[in-house]
FISEVO-318100 format. One line per 4 residues: number of its first residue (from 1); for each residue x, z, y of N, C-alpha, C. Coordinates in nm, 4 decimals, decimal comma. Layout:
<sites>
NUM) X/Z/Y/X/Z/Y/X/Z/Y  ...
</sites>
This chain:
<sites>
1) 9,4871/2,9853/17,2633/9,6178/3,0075/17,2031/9,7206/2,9192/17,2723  9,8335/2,9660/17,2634/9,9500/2,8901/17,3349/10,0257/2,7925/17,2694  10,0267/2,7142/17,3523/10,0746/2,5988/17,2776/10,2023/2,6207/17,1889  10,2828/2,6304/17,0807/10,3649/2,6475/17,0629/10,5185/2,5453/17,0139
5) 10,4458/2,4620/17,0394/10,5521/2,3466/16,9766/10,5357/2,1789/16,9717  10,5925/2,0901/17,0381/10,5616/1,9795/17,0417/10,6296/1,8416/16,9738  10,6015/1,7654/16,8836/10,7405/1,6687/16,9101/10,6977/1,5085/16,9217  10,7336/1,4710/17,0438/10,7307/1,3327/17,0735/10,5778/1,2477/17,0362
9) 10,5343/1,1669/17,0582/10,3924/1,1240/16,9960/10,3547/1,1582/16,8736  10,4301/1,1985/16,7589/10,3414/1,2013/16,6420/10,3992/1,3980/16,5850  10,2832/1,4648/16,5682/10,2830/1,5894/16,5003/10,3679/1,5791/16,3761  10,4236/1,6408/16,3338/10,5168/1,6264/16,2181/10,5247/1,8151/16,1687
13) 10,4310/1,8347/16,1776/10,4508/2,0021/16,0936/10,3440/2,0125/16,0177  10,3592/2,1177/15,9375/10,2583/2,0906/15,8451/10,2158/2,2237/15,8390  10,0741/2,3315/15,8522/10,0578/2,4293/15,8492/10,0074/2,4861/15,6937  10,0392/2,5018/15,5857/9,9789/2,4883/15,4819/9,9258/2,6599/15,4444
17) 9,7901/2,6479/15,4030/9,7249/2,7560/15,3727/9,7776/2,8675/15,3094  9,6944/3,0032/15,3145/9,6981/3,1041/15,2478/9,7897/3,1041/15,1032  9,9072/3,1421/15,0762/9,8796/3,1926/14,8958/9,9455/3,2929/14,8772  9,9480/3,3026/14,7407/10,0030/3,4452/14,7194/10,1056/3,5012/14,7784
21) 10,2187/3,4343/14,7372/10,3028/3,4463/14,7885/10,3826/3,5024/14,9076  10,3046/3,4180/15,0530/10,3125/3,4148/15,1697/10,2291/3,3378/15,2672  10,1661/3,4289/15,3387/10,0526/3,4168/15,4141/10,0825/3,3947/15,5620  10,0192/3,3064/15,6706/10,0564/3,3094/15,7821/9,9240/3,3119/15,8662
25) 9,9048/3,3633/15,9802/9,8051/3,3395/16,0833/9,8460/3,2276/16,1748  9,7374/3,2074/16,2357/9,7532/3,0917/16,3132/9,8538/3,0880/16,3960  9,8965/3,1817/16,4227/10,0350/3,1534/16,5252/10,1706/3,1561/16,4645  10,1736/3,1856/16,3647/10,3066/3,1176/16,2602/10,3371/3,2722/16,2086
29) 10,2569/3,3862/16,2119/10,2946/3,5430/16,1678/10,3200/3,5491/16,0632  10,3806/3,5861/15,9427/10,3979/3,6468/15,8030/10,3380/3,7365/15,7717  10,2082/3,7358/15,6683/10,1578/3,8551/15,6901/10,1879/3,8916/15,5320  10,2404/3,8314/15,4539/10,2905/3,8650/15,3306/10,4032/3,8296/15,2767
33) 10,5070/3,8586/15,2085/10,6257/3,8172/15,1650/10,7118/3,8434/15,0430  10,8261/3,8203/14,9817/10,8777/3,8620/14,9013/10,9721/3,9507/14,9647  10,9886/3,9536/15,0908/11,1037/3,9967/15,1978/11,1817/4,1649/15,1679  11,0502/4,2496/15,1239/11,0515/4,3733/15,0978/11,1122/4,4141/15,2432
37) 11,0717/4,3969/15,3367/11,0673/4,4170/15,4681/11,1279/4,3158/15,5918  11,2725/4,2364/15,5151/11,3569/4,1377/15,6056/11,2174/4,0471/15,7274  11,0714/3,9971/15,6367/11,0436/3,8969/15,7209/10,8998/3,9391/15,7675  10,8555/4,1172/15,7440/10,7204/4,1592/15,7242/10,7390/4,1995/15,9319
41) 10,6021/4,1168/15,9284/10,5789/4,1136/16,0637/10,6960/4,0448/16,1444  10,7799/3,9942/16,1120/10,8202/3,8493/16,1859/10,7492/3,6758/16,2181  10,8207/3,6513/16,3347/10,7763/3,5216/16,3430/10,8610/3,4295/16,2596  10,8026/3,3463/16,2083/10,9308/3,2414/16,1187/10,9072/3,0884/16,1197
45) 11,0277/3,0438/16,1670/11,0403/2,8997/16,2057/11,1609/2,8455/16,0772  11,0861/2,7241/16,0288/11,1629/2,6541/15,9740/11,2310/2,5106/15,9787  11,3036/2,4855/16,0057/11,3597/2,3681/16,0551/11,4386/2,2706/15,9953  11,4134/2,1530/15,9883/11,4218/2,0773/15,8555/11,4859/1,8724/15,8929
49) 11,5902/1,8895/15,8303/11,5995/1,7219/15,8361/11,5771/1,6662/15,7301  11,5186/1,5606/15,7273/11,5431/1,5215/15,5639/11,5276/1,3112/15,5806  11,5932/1,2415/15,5024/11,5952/1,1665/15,4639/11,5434/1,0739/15,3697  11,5223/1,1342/15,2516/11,4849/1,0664/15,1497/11,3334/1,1703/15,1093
53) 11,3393/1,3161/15,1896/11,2224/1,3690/15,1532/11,2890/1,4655/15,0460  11,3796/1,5246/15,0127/11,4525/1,6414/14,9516/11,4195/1,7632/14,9842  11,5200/1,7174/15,1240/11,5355/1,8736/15,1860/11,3488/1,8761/15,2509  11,2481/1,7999/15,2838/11,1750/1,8594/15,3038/11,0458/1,9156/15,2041
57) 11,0547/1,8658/15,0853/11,0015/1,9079/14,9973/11,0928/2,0492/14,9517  11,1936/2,1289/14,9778/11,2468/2,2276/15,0008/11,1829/2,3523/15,0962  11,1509/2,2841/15,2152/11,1114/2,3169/15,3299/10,9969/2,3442/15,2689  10,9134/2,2571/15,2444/10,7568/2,3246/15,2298/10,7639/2,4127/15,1697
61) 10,8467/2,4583/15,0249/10,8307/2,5775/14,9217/10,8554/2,7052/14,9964  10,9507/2,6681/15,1033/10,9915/2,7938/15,1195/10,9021/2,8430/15,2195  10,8259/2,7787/15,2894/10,6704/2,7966/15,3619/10,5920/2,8411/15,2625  10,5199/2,8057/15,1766/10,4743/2,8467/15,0544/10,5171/2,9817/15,0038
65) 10,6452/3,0212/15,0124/10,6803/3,1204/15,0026/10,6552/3,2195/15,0886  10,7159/3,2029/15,2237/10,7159/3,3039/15,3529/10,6326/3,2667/15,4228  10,5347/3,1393/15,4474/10,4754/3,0984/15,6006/10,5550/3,0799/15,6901  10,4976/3,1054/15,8012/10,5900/3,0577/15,9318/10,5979/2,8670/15,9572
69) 10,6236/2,8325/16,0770/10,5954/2,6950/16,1048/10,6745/2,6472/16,1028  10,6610/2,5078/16,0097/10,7347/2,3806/15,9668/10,7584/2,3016/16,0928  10,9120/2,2244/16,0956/10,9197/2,1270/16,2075/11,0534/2,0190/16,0910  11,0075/1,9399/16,1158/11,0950/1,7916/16,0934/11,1589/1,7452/16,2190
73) 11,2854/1,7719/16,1820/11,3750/1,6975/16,3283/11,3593/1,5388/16,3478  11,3106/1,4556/16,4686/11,3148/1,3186/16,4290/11,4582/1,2816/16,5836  11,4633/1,2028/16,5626/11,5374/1,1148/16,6493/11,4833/1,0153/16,7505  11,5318/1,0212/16,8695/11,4713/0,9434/16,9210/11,5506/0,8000/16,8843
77) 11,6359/0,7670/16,8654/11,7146/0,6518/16,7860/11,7231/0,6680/16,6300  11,6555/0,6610/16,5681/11,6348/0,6654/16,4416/11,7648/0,6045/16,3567  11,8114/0,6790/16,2567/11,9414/0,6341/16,1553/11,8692/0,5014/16,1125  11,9961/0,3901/16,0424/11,9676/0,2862/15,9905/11,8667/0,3121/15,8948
81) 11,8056/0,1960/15,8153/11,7539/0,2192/15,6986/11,8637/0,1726/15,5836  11,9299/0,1233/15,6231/12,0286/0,0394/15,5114/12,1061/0,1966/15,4885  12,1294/0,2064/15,4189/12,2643/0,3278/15,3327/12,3339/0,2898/15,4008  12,4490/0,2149/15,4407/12,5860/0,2066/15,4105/12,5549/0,2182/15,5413
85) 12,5037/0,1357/15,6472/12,4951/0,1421/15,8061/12,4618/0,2606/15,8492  12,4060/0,3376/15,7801/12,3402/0,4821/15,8169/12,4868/0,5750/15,7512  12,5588/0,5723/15,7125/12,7029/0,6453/15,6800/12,7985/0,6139/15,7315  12,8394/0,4749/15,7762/12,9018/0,4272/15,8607/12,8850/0,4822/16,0381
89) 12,7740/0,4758/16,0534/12,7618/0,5515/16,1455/12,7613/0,6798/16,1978  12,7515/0,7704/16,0546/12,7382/0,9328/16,0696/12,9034/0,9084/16,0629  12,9381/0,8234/16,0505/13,1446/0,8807/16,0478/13,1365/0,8607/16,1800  13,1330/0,7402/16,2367/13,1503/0,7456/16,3744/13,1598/0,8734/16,4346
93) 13,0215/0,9127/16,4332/12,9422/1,0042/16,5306/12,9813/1,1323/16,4785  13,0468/1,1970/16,3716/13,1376/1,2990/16,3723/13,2914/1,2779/16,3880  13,3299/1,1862/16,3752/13,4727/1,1672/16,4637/13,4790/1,1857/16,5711  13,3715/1,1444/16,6568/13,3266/1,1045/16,8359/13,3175/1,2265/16,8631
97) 13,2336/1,3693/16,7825/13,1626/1,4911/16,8393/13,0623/1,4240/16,8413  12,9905/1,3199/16,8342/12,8798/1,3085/16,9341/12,7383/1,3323/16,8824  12,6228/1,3739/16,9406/12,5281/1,4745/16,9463/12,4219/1,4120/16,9037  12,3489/1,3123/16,8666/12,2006/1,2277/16,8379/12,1455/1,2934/16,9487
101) 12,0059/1,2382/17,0297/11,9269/1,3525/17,1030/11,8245/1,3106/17,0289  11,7468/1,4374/17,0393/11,6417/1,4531/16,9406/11,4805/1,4061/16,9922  11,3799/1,3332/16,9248/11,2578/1,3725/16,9559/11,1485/1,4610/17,0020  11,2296/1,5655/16,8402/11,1524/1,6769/16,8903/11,1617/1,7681/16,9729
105) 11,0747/1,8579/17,0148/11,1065/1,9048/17,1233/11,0045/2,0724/17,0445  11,0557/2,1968/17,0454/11,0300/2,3237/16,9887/10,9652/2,4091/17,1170  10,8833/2,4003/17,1521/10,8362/2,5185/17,2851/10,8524/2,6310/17,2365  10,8942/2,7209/17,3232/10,8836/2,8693/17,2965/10,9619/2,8903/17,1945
109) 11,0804/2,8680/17,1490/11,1671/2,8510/17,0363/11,2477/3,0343/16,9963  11,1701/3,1359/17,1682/11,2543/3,2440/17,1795/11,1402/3,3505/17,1160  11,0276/3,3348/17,0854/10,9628/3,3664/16,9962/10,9346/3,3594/16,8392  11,0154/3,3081/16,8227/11,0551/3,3302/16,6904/11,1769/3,4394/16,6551
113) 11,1351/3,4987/16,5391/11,2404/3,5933/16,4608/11,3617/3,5541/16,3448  11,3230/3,4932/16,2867/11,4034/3,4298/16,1587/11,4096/3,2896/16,1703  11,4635/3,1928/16,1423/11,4505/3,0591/16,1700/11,5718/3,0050/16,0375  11,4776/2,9445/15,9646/11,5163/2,8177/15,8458/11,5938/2,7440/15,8883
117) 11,7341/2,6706/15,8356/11,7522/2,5167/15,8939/11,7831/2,4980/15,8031  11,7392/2,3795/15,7139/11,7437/2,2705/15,6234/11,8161/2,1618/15,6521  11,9306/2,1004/15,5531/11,9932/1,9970/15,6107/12,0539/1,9079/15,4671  12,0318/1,7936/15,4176/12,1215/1,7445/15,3738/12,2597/1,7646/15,3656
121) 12,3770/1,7231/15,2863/12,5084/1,7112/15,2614/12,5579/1,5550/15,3094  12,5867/1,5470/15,4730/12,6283/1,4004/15,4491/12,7799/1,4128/15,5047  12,8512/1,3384/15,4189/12,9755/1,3095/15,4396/13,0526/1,4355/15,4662  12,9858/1,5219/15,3358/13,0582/1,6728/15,3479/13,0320/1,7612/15,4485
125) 12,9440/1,7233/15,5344/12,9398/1,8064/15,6568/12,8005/1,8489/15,7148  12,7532/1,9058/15,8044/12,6167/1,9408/15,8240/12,5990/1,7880/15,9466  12,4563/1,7415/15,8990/12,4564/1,5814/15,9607/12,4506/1,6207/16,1129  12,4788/1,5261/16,1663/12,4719/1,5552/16,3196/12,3575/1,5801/16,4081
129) 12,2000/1,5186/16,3711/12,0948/1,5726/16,4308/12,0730/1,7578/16,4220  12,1118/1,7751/16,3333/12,0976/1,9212/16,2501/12,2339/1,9960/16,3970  12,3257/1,9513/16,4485/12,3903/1,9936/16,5012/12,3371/2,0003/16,6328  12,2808/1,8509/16,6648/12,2192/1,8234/16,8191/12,1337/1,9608/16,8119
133) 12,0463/1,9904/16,7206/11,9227/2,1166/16,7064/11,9991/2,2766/16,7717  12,1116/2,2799/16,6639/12,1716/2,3999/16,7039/12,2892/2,3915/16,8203  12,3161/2,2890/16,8849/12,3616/2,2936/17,0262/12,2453/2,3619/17,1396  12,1043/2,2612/17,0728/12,0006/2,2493/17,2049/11,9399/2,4070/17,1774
137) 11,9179/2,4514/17,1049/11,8331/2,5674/17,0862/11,9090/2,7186/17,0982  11,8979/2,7956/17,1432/11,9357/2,8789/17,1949/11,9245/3,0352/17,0461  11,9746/3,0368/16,9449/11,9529/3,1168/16,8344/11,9752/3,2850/16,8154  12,0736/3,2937/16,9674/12,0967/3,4450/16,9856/11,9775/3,5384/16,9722
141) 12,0718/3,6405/16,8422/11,9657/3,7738/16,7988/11,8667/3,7539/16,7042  11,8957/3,6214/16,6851/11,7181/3,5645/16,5613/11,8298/3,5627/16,4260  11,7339/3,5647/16,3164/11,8357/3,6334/16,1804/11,8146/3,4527/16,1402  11,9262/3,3763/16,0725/11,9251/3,2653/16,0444/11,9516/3,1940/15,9469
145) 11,8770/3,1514/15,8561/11,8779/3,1182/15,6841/11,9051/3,0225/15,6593  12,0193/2,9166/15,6077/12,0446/2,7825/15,6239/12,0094/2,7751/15,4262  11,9391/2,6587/15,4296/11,9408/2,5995/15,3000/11,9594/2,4456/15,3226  11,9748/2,3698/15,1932/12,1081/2,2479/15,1862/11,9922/2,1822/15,0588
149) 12,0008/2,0645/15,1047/11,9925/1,9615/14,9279/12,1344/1,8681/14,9539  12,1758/1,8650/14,8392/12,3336/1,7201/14,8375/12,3137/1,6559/14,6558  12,4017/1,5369/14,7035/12,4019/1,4580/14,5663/12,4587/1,5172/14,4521  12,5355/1,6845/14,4405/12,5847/1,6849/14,3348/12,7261/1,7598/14,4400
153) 12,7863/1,7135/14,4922/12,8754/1,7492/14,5632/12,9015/1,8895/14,6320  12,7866/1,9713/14,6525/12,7932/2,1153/14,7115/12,7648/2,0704/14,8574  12,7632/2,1874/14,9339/12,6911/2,2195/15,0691/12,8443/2,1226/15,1807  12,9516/2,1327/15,0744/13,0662/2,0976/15,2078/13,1165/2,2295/15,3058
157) 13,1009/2,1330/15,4373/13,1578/2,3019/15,5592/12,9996/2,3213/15,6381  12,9010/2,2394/15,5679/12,7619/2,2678/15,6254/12,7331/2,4061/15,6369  12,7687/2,4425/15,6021/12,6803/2,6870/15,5851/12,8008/2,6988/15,7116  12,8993/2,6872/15,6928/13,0234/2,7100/15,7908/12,9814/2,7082/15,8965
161) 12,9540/2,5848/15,9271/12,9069/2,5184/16,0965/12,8015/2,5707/16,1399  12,7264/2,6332/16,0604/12,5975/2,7023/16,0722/12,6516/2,8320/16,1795  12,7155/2,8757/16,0855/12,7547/3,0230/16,1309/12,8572/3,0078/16,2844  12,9087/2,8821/16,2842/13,0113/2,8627/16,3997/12,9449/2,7999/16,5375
165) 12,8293/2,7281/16,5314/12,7122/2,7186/16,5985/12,5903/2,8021/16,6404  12,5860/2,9470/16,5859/12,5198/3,0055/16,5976/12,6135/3,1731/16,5933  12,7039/3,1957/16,6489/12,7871/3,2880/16,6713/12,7235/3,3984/16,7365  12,6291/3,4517/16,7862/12,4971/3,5215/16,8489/12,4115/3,5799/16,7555
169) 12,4096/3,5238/16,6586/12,2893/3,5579/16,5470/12,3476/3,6132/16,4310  12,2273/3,6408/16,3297/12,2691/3,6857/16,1934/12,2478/3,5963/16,1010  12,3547/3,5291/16,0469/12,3450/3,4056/15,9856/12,3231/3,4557/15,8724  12,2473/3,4635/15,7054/12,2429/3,5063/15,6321/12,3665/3,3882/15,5269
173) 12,3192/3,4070/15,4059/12,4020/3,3274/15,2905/12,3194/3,1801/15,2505  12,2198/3,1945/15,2521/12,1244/3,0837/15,2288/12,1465/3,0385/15,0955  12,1233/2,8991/15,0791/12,1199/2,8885/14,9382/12,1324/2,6966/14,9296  12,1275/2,6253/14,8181/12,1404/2,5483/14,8088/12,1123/2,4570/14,6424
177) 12,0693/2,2979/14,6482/11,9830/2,2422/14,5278/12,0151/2,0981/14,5597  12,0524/2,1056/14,4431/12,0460/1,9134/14,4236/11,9151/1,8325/14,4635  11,9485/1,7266/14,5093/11,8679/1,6663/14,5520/11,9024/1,4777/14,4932  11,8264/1,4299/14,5283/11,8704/1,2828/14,5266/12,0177/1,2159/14,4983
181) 12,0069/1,1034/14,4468/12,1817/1,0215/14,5426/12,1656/0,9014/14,5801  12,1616/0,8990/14,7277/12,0727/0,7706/14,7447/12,1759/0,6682/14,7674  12,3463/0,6897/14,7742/12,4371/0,6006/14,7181/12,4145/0,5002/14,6397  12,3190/0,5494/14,4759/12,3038/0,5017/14,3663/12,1462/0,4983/14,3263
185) 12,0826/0,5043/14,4756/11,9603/0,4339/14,4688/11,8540/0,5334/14,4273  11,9018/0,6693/14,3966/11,8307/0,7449/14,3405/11,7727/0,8281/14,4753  11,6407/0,8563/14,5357/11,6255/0,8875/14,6539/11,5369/1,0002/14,6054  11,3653/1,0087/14,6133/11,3196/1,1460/14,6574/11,3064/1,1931/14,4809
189) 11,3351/1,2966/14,4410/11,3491/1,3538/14,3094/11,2647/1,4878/14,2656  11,2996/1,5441/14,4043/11,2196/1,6873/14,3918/11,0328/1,6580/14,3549  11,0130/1,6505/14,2455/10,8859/1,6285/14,2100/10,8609/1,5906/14,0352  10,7619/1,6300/14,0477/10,7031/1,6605/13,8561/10,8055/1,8384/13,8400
193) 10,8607/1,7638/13,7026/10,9720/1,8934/13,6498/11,0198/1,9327/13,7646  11,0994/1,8655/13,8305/11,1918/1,8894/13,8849/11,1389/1,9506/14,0342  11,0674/1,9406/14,0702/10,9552/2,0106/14,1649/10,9179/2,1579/14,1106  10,9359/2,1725/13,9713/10,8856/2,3012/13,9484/11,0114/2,3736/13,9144
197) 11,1555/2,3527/13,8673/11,2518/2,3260/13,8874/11,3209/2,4014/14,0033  11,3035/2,3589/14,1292/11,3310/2,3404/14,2149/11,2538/2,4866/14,3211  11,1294/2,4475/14,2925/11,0667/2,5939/14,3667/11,1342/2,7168/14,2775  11,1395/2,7511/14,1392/11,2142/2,8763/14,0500/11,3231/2,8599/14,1381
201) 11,4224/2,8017/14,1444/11,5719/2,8016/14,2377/11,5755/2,8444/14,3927  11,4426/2,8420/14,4536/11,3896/2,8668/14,6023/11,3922/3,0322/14,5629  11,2829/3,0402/14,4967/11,2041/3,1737/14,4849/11,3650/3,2669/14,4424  11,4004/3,2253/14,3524/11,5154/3,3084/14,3059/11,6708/3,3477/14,4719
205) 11,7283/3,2432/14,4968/11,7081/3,2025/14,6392/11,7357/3,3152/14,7112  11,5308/3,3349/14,7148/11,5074/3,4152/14,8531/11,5420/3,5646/14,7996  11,5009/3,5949/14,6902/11,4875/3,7040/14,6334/11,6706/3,7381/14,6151  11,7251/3,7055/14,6205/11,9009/3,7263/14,6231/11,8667/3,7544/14,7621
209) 11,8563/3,6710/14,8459/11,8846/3,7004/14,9828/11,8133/3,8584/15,0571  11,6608/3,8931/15,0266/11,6054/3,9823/15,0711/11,6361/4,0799/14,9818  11,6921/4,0768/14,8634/11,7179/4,2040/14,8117/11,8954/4,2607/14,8849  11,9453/4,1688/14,9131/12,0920/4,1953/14,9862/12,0716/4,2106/15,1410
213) 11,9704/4,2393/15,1706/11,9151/4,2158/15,3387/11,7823/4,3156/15,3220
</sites>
């Protein structure tokens, strides 16, 4: 089998088994879905930043849901750990334009059909690794599903930039869920209730989206 995807020394995807829901073969296929056709016999890539572990506990459901292969964007300069130094700096670096370069690295990225991007709400805007991704990757003709976790605040011009970065493709509506506020110390949440919570809001979600698609 061909290699399909690499990032930097440490694996960071997660292939998770069979379920009802949505089934995948070893090469990231959908062989079951809620899609009612949008994702039956597509390849599906999902693509994911996360911080506190929100948006990727997001990410997994919606694998759980559809299949297709998980990737965590890392950095090769990693954000602060301190809050305030790690926001201080995302202002910078969207005032500047400027791009993070990334760790990971996606082989064969033109084999895929549908492609996930998951992103936090920082400073109102889609964070800048999430941007470095959709500069570097090439998305023309692939159908493209953006979902969001934020403190309470809404998505911002994040879905926007989606669609203005990816001008080639079919950007769908995507969807979006509270997550954390790690301002106020409150960091990974999606879990217990709120984990179950949280997947009903996915599932519902997708099912808006593939019944309008």
């Amino acid at each position: 089998m061909n290699k399909i995807w690499h990032i930097g020394v440490v694996a960071a995807f997660f292939i998770i088994p069979a379920f009802s829901n949505g089934q995948q073969d070893s090469s990231g296929n959908t062989t079951s879905i809620h899609g009612e056709g949008l994702l039956s016999g597509k390849k599906v890539l999902i693509v994911y930043l996360s911080r506190t572990n929100n948006t990727k506990a997001i990410a997994q459901i919606i694998q759980r849901q559809v299949g297709g292969m998980l990737v965590q964007l890392e950095l090769v300069n990693p954000y602060p750990q301190d809050y305030q130094a790690q926001v201080a700096q995302v202002v910078r670096e969207n005032n500047a334009g400027f791009l993070p370069p990334l760790k990971t690295i996606i082989d064969s990225i033109e084999q895929f059909d549908v492609v996930f991007v998951g992103f936090p709400t920082w400073d109102m805007k889609m964070p800048p690794p999430m941007k470095s991704f959709l500069r570097k990757y090439d998305l023309s003709g692939k159908t493209v599903i953006p979902f969001n976790t934020n403190a309470g605040y809404g998505v911002g011009s994040g879905f926007q930039t989606v669609k203005e970065l990816c001008p080639n493709s079919k950007v769908l509506e995507g969807f979006s869920i509270q997550g954390g506020i790690e301002r106020d110390g409150v960091l990974f949440v999606i879990k217990g209730d709120k984990a179950e919570q949280a997947e009903r809001e996915v599932k519902k979600g997708l099912k808006k989206i593939f019944k309008n698609h």
